[in-house]
C-alpha positions in Angstrom: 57.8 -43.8 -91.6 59.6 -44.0 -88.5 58.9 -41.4 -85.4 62.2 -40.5 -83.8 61.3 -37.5 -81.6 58.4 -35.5 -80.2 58.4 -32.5 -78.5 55.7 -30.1 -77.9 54.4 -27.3 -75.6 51.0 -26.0 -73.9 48.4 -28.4 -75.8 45.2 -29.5 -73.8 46.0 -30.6 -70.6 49.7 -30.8 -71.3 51.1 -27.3 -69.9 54.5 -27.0 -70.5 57.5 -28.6 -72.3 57.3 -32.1 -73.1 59.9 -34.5 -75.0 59.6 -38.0 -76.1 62.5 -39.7 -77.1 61.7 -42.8 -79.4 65.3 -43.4 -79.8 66.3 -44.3 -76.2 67.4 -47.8 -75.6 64.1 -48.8 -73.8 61.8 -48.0 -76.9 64.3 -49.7 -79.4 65.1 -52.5 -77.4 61.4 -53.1 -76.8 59.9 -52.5 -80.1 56.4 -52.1 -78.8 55.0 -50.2 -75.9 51.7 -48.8 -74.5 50.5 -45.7 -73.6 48.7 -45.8 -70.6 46.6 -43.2 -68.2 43.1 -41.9 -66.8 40.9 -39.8 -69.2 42.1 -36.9 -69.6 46.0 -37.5 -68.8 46.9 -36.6 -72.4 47.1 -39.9 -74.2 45.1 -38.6 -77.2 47.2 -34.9 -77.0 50.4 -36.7 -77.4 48.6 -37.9 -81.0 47.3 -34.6 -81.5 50.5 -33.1 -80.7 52.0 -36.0 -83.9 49.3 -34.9 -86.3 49.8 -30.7 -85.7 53.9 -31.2 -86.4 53.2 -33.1 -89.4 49.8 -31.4 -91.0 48.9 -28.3 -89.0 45.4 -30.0 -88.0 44.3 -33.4 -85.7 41.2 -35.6 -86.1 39.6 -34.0 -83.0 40.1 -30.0 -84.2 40.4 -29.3 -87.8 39.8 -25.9 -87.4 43.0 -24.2 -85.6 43.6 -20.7 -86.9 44.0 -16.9 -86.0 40.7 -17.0 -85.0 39.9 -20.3 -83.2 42.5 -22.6 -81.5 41.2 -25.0 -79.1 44.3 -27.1 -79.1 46.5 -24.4 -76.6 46.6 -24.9 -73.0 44.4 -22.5 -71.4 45.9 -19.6 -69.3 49.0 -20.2 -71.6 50.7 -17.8 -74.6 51.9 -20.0 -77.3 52.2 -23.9 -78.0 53.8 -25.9 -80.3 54.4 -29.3 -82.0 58.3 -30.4 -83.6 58.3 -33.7 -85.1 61.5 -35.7 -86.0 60.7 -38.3 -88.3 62.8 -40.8 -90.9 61.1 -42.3 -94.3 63.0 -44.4 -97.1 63.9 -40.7 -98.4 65.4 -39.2 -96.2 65.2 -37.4 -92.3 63.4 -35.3 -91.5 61.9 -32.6 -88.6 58.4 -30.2 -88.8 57.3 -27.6 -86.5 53.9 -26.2 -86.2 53.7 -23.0 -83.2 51.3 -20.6 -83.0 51.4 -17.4 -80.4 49.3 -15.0 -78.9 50.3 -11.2 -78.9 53.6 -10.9 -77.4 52.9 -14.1 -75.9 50.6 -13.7 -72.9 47.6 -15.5 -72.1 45.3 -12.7 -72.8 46.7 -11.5 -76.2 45.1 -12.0 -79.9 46.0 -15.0 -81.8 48.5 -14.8 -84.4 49.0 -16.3 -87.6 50.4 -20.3 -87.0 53.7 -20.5 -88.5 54.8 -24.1 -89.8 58.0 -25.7 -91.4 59.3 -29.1 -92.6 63.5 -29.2 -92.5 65.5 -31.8 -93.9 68.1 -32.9 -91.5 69.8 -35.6 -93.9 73.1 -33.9 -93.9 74.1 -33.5 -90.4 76.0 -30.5 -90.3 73.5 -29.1 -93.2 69.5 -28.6 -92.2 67.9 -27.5 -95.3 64.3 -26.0 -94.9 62.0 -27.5 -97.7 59.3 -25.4 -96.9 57.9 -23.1 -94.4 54.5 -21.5 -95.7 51.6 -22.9 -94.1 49.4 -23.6 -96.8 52.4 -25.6 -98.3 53.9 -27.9 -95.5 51.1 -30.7 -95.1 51.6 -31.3 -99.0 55.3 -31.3 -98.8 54.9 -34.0 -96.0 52.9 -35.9 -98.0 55.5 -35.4 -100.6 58.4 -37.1 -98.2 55.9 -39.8 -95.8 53.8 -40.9 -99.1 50.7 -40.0 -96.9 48.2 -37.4 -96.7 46.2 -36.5 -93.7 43.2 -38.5 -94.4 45.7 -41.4 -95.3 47.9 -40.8 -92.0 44.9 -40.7 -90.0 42.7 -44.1 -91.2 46.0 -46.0 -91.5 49.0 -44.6 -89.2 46.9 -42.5 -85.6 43.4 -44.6 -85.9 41.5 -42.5 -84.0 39.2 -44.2 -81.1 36.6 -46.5 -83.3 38.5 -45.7 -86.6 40.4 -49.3 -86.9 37.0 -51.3 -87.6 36.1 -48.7 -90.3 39.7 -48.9 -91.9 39.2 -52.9 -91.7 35.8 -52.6 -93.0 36.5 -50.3 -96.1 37.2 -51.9 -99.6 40.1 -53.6 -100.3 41.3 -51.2 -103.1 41.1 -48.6 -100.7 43.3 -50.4 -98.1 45.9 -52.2 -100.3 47.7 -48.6 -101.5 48.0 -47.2 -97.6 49.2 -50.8 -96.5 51.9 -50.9 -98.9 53.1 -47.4 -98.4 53.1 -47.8 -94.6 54.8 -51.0 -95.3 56.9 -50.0 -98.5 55.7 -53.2 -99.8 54.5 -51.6 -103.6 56.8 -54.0 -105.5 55.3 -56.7 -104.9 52.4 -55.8 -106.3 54.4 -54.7 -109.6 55.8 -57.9 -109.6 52.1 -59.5 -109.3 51.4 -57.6 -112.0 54.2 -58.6 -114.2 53.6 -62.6 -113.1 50.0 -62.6 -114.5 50.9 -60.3 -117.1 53.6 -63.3 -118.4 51.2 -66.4 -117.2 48.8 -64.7 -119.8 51.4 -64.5 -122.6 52.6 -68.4 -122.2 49.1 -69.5 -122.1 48.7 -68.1 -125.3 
């Protein structure tokens, strides 16, 4: 999985718009890159901000509904996450927003609204699905990861990388070659011993 584009709006201490494009010249050309700040400059919201596009929830709030969202900038009306992404299958964009009646800071909290699009086809964006409850499993359909998957492997959070080191190696090995796309060599492993076997018999 490859992260082209963020772009999000009123979440924690990041009020207003903000874009990050990791296509520009200076994030390509580089390859890696550090994000930097004091607490509380938003390094961990521009995480959080990943995780909502892609699954509607972050490792720091699970719970963001009609009744609870902690994730919104105060003093603000709405907030969103968009996500442009590429994976072997394909490319692709989600959006996770969520208001407050008729969007002032005072008003009720409405239902999220969420969507994954496919934007393959240039001149063709093809919305693969856009109920709530359905998007975090369609993204896990396209990136081969689920949340808890995503979140030990792809967004450690802080202390998270000694317990994904830590855990068993049949728990690591599937997320490492799915992150990597490295699953046929283990097919081929298999099919190596599996033909050792037969010779030495």
């Amino acid at each position: 999985m490859k992260i082209l584009k963020l772009h999000f709006k009123n979440l924690n201490s990041l009020l207003g718009e903000w874009t990050i494009d990791f296509t520009v010249p200076e994030f390509v050309e580089q390859g890696i890159f550090a994000i930097t700040g004091p607490t509380g400059a938003g390094k961990s919201t521009l995480l959080d901000a990943i995780c909502l596009a892609l699954y509607g929830r972050t490792p720091r709030l699970d719970k963001i509904n009609a009744n609870q969202n902690e994730i919104m900038s105060r003093h603000s009306g709405e907030c969103f996450a968009s996500l442009e992404f590429q994976t072997n299958t394909g490319h692709y964009r989600t959006l996770w927003s969520q208001t407050r009646a008729r969007k002032k800071a005072e008003g009720n909290l409405q239902a999220a609204q969420h969507v994954i699009e496919d934007l393959s086809d240039t001149n063709n964006k093809i919305t693969l699905e856009d109920k709530l409850s359905k998007v975090p499993s369609k993204v896990s359909d396209v990136t081969g990861m689920d949340f808890e998957h995503f979140t030990r492997a792809m967004l450690l959070a802080q202390g998270g990388f000694a317990k994904f080191l830590h855990s068993p190696a049949d728990e690591r090995s599937p997320i490492l070659e799915k992150i990597t796309g490295t699953e046929v060599y283990s097919e081929i492993s298999k099919k190596v011993h599996e033909h050792k076997a037969l010779e030495e018999n």
